[in-house]
Every structure is written in C-alpha cells, then in structure tokens.
C-alpha positions in Angstrom: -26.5 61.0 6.5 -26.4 57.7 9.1 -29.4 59.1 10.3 -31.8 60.1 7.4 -31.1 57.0 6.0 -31.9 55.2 9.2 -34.9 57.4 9.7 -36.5 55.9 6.3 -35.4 52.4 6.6 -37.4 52.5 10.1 -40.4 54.6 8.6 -40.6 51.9 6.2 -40.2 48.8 8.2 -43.1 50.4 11.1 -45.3 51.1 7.5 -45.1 47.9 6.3 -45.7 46.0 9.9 -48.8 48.0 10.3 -50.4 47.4 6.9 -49.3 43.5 6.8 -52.8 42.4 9.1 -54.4 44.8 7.0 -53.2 43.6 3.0 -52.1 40.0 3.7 -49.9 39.9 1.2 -46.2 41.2 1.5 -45.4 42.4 -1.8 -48.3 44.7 -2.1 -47.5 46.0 1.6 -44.1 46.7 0.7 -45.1 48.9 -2.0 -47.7 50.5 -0.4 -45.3 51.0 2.7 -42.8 52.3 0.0 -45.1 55.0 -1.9 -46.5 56.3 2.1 -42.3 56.2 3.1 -41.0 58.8 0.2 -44.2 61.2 0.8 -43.7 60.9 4.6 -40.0 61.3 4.2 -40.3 64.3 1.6 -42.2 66.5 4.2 -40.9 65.2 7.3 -37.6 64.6 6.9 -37.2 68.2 4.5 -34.4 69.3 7.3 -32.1 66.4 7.2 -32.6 65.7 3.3 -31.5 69.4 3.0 -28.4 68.8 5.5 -27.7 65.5 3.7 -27.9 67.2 0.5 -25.3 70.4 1.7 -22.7 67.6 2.6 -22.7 65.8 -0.3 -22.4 69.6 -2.1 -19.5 70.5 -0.2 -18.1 67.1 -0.9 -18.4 66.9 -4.5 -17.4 70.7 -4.4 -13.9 70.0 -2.3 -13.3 66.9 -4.7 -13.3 68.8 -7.7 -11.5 71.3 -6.2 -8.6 69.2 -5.8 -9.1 67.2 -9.0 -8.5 70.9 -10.8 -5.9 71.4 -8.3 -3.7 67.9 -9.1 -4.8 68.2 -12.6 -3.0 71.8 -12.3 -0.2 70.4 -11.2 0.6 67.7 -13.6 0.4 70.0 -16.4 3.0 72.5 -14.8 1.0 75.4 -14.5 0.7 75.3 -10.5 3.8 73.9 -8.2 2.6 72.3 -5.1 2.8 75.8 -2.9 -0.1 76.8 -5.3 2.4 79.7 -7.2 2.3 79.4 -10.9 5.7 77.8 -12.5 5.5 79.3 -15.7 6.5 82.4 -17.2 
C-alpha cells in the first residue's frame, strides 16, 4: 500500500514541477498536476491499485470474521474452541 501511495504522491509532485514554468500559477498546476496524476495512476498503476485493493478485502473480510466470531461468543452460542454451547 506504502508504495502505491508513494508512487502517486511522487507522480504528482514530478507533474506539478514540470508544469510550474509552464502555468505560473501554483493553484492551477496543482490541479492540472492532479487531474494528469489519477488518469496516469488509473492505467499505470492498475497492478498495485488491484493488490492494494485485495489487502484491504482480505482485511475487512478477516475483521468481520472475528466481529461475527466475538459477537458469537458473547451471545453463548459459540465457546471459545468454536463448539456450539447450546443444546
């Protein structure tokens, strides 16, 4: 994730260097430099969005797994070696 995120800070920052001799003013380079940064990013970065996407998926995934899993708990219906409690 360090990486991607790094990846379109830098993309972003070498963007916005460039077009500052060409815009003379900052604000409007910044967006320009932001609109050229998410294209850029969307089609060259497509392999580490998708492996920045499948961690936060199997994060959120493992989180609720073990939300259902305390939440289980609590209510009696699961001890915690996972075998059901009641009868």
């Amino acid at each position: 994730m360090v990486k991607y995120t790094l990846a379109r800070v830098g993309i972003f920052v070498v963007l916005a260097l460039a077009l500052m001799p060409l815009v003379h003013q900052l604000l409007l380079a910044m967006l320009i430099s932001a609109v050229l940064t998410a294209v850029i990013a969307y089609f060259g970065l497509r392999k580490w969005r998708n492996e920045v996407a499948a961690t936060l998926e199997r994060s959120i995934t493992a989180r609720r797994e073990e939300k259902n899993k305390l939440r289980s708990a609590l209510a009696g219906d699961d001890d915690f070696t996972g075998t059901s409690t009641k009868r």
